[in-house]
C-alpha positions, 0 to 999 in steps of 0.5 A: 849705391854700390847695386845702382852701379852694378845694375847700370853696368849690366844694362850696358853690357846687355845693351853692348851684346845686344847691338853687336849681335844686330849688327853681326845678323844684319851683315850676314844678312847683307851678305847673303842679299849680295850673294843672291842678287850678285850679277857680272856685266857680260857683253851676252848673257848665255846659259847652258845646259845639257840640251838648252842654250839660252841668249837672253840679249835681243838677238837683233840689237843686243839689249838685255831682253830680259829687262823688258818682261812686258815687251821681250819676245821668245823663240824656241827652237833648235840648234843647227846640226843638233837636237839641243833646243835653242832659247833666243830673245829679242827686247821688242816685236820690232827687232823680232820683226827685223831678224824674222822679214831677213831669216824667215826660214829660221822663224817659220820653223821654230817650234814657238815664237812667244811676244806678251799680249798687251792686255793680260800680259801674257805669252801668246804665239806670235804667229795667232796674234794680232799687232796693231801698228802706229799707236801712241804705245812705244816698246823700249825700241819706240814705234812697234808693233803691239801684240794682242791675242785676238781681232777683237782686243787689237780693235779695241787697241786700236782704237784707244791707242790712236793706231793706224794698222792691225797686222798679222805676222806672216803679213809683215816682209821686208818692203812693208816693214819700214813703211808699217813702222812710220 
């Protein structure tokens, strides 16, 4: 009897030590999830580096881009009175479109302006693609304008989507924006 007692009271302290330690690794475990995914609240997240700044907030209405991988658009290009190079994002086409038909010497000039082809979701040039306008497809700003990496693929947008115009960005200004918009 005295070895039954013996025998049960080892199991529990096997058990005891067993689940103290689980719970020991799953609160450094938390910890270090916490620590990885930890994030502040800033009005404009900004990052800088010794030749990079990068404004990850829509440069037009200041959502966060970032949270819109299918859809954010991004500009490269540089700093005013600098060699530093300047990453700005914008949350849509549509508020790219905004910033770019009231600054067009800022967006001519930028070495890249990058949306995400609707189809492979992939980087493309702004300037080479295609954005059919109108369509049953809304961005996080609503009515936009959908980038597609050839004639071909916005046809074919256009069509599936119910879309009223395929433009090319240098065709967008401010007297049409409005009106493509509709």
């Amino acid at each position: 009897m005295k070895i039954f007692f013996i025998i049960i009271g080892v199991l529990i302290l096997a058990i005891t030590s067993f689940v103290a330690y689980r719970f020991v690794i799953v609160k450094l475990q938390s910890k270090e999830l916490d620590a990885i995914s930890h994030t502040h609240e800033h009005k404009e997240q900004k990052a800088t580096t010794n030749t990079t700044t990068v404004a990850s907030n829509c440069g037009n209405c200041g959502m966060k881009s970032l949270d819109f991988p299918q859809w954010n658009v991004k500009v490269i290009g540089k700093e005013k009175d600098s060699n530093s190079q300047k990453i700005t994002y914008f949350c849509s086409p549509r508020c790219l479109f905004v910033q770019a038909t009231t600054n067009q010497t800022t967006y001519q000039s930028a070495d890249s302006l990058l949306v995400v082809d609707y189809y492979n979701q992939q980087r493309i040039e702004a300037r080479q693609a295609f954005f059919v306008v109108g369509s049953d497809v809304a961005s996080p700003m609503g009515n936009d304008f959908v980038p597609l990496a050839d004639e071909a693929a916005a046809k074919d947008f256009l069509n599936e989507h119910k879309g009223k115009k395929i433009v090319k960005f240098g065709e967008v200004n401010q007297e049409n924006l409005l009106k493509l918009l509709q």
